[in-house]
C-alpha positions in Angstrom: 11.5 -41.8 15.8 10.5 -38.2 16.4 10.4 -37.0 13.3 8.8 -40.3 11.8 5.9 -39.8 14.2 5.5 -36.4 13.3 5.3 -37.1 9.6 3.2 -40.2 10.6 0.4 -37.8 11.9 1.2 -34.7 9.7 0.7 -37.3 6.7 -3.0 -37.6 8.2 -4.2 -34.3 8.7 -3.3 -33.3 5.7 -4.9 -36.1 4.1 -8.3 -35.3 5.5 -7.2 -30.6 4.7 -6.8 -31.9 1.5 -9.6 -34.1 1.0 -12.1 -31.6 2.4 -10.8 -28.3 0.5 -11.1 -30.6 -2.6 -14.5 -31.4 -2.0 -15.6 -28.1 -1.0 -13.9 -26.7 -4.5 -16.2 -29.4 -6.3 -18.9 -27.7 -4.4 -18.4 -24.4 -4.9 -17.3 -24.7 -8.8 -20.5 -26.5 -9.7 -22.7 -23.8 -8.2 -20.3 -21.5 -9.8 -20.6 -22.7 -12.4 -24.8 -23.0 -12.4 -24.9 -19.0 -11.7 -22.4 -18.7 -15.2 -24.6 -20.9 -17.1 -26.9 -18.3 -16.4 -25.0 -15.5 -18.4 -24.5 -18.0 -21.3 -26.4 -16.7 -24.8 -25.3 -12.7 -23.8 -22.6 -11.8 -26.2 -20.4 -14.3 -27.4 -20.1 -15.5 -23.6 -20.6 -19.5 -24.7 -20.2 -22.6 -22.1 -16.7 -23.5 -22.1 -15.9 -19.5 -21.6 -18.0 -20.6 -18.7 -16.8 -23.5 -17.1 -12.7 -21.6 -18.1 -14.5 -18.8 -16.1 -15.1 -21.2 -13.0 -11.6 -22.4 -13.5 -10.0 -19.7 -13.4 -11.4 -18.4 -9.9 -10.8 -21.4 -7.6 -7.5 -20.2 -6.8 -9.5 -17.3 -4.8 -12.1 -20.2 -3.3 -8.5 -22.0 -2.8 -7.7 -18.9 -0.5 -11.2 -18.1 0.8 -12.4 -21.6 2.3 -8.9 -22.9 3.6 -9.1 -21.9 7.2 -12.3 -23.9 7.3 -11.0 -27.1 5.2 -8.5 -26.7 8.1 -10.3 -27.1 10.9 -13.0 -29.7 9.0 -9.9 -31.7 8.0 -7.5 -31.8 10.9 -10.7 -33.2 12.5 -10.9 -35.7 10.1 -7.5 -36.7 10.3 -6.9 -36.5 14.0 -10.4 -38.5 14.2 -8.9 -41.3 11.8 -6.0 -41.6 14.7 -8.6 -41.2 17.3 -11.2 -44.2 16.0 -8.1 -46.4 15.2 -7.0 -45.9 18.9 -3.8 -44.7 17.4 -3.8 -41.7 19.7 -4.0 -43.3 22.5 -1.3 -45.6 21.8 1.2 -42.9 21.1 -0.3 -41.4 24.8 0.4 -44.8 26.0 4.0 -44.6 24.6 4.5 -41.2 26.8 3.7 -38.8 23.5 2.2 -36.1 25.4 -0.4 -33.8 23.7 1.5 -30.9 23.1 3.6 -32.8 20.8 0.9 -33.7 19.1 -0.5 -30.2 18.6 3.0 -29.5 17.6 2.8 -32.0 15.1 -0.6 -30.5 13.4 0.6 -27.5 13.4 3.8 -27.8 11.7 1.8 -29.4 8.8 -0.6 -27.0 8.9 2.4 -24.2 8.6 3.8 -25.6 5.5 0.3 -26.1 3.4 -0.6 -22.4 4.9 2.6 -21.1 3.1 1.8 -22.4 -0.2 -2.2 -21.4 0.2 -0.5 -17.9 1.0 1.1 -18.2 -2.1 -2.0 -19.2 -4.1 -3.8 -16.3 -2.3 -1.2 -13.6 -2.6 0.0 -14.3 -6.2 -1.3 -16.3 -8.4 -5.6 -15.7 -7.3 -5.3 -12.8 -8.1 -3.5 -12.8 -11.9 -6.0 -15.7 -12.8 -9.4 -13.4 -10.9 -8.2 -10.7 -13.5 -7.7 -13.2 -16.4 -11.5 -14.4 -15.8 -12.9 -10.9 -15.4 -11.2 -9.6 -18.5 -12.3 -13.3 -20.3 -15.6 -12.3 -19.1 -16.0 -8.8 -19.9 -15.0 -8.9 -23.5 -17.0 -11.8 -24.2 -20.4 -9.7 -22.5 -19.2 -6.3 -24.0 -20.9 -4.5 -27.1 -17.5 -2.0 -26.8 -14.4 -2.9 -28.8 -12.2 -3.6 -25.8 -8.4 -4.1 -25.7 -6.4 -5.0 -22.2 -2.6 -3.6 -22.6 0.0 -2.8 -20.1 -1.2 0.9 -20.7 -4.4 -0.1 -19.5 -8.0 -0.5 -20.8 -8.8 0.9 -24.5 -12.2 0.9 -25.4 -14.2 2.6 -29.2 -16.9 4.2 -29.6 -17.5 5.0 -33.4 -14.6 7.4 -34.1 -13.8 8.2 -30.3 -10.6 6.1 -28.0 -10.6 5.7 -24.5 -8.3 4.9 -22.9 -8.5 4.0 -18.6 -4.7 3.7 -17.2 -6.7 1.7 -13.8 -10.3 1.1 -12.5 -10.1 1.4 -8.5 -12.3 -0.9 -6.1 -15.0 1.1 -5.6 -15.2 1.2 -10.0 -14.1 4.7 -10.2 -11.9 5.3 -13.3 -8.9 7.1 -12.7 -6.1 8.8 -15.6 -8.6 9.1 -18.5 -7.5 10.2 -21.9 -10.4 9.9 -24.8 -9.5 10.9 -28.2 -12.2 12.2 -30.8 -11.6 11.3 -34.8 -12.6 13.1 -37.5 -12.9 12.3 -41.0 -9.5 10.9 -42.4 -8.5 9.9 -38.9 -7.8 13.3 -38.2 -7.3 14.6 -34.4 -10.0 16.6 -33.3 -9.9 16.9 -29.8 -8.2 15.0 -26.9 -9.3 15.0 -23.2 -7.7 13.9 -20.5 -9.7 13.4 -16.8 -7.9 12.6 -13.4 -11.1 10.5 -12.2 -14.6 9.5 -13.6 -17.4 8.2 -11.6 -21.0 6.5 -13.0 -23.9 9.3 -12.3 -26.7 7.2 -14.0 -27.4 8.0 -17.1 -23.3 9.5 -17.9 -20.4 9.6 -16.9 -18.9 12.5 -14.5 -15.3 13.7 -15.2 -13.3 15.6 -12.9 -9.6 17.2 -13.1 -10.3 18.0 -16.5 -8.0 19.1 -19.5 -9.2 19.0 -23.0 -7.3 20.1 -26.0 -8.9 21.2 -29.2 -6.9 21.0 -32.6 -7.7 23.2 -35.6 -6.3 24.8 -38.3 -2.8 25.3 -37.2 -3.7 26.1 -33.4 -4.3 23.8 -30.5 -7.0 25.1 -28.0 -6.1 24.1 -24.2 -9.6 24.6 -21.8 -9.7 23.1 -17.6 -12.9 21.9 -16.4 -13.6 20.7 -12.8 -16.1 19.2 -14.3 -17.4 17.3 -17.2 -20.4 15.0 -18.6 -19.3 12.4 -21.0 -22.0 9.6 -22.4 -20.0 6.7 -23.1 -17.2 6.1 -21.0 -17.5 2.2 -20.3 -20.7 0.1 -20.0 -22.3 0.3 -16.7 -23.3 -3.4 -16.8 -19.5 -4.2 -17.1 -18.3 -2.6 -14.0 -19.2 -5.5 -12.1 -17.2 -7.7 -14.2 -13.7 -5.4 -14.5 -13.8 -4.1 -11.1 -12.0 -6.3 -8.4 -13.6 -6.3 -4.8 -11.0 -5.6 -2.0 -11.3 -9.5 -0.4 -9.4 -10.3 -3.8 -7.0 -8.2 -4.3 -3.2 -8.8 -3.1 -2.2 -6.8 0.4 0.1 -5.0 -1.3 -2.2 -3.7 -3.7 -4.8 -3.2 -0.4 -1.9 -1.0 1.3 -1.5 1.1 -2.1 -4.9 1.9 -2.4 -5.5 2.7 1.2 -2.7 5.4 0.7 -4.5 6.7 -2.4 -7.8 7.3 -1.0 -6.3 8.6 2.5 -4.4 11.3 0.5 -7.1 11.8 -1.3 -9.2 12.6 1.9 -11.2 9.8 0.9 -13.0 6.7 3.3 -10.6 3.6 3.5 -12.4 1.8 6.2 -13.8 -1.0 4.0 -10.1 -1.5 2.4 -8.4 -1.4 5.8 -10.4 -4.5 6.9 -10.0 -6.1 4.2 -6.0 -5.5 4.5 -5.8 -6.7 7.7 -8.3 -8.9 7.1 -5.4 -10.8 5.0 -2.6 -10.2 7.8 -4.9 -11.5 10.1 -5.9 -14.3 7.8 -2.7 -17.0 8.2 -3.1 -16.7 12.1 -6.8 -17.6 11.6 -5.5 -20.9 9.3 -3.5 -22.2 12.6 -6.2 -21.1 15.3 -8.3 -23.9 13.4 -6.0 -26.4 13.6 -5.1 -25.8 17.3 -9.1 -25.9 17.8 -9.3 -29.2 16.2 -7.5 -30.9 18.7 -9.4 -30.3 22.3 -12.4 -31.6 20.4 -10.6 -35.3 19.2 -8.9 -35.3 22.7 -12.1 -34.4 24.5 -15.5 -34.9 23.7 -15.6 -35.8 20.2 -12.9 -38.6 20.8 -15.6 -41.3 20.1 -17.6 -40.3 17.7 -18.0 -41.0 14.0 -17.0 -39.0 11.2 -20.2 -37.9 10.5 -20.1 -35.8 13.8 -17.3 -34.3 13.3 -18.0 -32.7 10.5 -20.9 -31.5 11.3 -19.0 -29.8 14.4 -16.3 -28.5 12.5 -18.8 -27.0 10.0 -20.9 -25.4 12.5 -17.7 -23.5 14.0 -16.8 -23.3 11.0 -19.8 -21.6 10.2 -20.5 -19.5 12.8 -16.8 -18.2 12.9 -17.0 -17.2 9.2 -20.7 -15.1 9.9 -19.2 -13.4 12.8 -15.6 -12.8 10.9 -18.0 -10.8 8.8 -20.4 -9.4 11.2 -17.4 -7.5 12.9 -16.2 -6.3 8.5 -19.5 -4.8 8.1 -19.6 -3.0 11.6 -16.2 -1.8 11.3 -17.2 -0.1 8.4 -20.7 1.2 10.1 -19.7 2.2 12.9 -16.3 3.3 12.6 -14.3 0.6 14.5 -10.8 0.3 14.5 -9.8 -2.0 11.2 -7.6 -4.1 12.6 -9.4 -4.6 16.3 -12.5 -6.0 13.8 -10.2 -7.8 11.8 -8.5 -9.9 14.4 -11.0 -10.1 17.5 -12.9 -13.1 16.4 -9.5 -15.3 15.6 -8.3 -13.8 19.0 -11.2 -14.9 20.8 -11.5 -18.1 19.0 -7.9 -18.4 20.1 -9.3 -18.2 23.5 -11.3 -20.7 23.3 -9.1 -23.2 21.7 -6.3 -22.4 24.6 -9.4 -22.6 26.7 -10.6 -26.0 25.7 -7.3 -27.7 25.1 -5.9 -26.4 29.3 -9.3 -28.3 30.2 -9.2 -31.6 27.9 -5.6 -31.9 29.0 -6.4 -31.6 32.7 -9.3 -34.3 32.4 -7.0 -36.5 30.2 -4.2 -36.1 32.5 -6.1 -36.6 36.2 -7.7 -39.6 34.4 -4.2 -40.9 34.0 -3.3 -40.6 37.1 -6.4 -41.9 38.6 
């Protein structure tokens, strides 16, 4: 009997999670999808490399909009139960509210694992598969993706980019300048290059020039190079932190810390995603004060709304706290969790209150 309840009202919130992050995705792919038509005609980008584009990202909107198709959901769901007096039945029956909540969140546990694993590893194989759809499709360059990184020609010249960081700094460089009869004439090799409009600025550099019968080796600090990668394409190639997987977040923090280098914007982010499952199951647990309390009578329509206000305003000041991390130097992971932990609050808040209410109404 217990576990058949509990699948009972699991079965319904996820119903209504599911039914919302669907409808959101519908939402968020056709104005995708508007801005893409947009870039159609440049290139040989067409419409179906388009709407593959669109395709290819929901995965990451899969990630991004969960914690709210949670909380819109579970309010859905639990309001289903509410408006068909089901929930007061099972209170009737002696089903006490904690159960309940125990109920939510144990569904909510199991879609969050596989949302983890949509977020974590397969968003971000098919973000890189879209960029790299996208940028040779919008690139004048020969460009070739291998497992030894980005090639790119230029007339008789090779590059070749072994990885382009976050911030689209290009790092482990090698270019290789052609003569006639595809003969060697000089190889370069850069530890980093960085866009300083109108060329590229090399640094950590070795270049090797071969003529008759002698190979000339010069280091540069320095060096100017014209045509590295187009400028226009860094957008496209370069993936921001919120998309990248936390174990790639962590490496790159390490990199730019021994490097002596600002990490604050990739530390958020990386806690940002540890923070991130926690955030998932503070929505459900704030769904159900709300359908116990005042929101236990009202349509559908009303919930909604609710749940996408604090929806809403959670998401503005999730990011309020990223950007004044970053500003003002706060600690990463204090920004990063401190709106789940007060919303946390709340939700422990408004659930000890609804529960006294419901339970001195009881007795009275």
């Amino acid at each position: 009997m217990t576990n058949l309840l509990d699948r009972y009202i699991g079965r319904s919130v996820a119903l209504g999670m599911l039914m919302v992050l669907a409808l959101l995705l519908v939402l968020l792919g056709f104005f995708s999808v508007l801005g893409e038509l947009e870039e159609v005609g440049k290139g040989s980008y067409t419409t179906s490399k388009a709407f593959t584009y669109v395709l290819l990202i929901l995965p990451r909107y899969t990630y991004e909009i969960f914690p709210v198709a949670t909380l819109l959901g579970s309010l859905i769901g639990l309001g289903a139960l509410a408006n068909n007096s089901e929930l007061i039945a099972m209170r009737a029956a002696g089903v006490s509210i904690s159960r309940i909540v125990g109920a939510v969140l144990k569904t909510g546990f199991v879609m969050l694992l596989v949302i983890l694993a949509v977020g974590e590893l397969l968003a971000p194989v098919t973000e890189q598969r879209a960029q790299r759809m996208k940028m040779d499709a919008l690139s004048n360059q020969v460009t070739l993706q291998t497992k030894y990184g980005f090639w790119a020609r230029d007339g008789d010249t090779f590059i070749n980019i072994r990885r382009i960081l976050p911030d689209s700094t290009l790092a482990d460089i090698s270019i290789f300048e052609y003569g006639v009869g595809r003969k060697l004439l000089r190889a370069t090799h850069a530890d980093t290059a960085r866009y300083v409009d109108p060329e590229w600025e090399l640094e950590g550099v070795e270049q090797s020039e071969f003529g008759a019968g002698r190979i000339t080796t010069n280091r540069l600090e320095r060096l100017r190079w014209p045509t590295l990668l187009e400028p226009a394409l860094l957008d496209v190639v370069t993936v921001q932190p919120h998309m990248l997987p936390a174990w790639d977040l962590w490496s790159y923090i390490r990199y730019l810390t021994e490097n002596g280098q600002d990490a604050a914007t990739y530390e958020v982010a990386f806690w940002g995603k540890l923070v991130s499952p926690l955030v998932t199951l503070v929505m459900l647990f704030l769904s159900v004060p709300f359908v116990f309390g005042a929101l236990r009578s009202v349509s559908i329509g009303q919930r909604i709304f609710t749940g996408a206000v604090i929806g809403t305003v959670f998401y503005l000041v999730n990011r309020a706290f990223s950007y004044l991390a970053v500003v003002y130097d706060i600690n990463p992971l204090f920004a990063a969790s401190f709106p789940t932990l007060f919303c946390l609050f709340l939700a422990f808040w408004f659930f000890g209150f609804f529960a006294g209410c419901i339970e001195g109404k009881a007795k009275g």
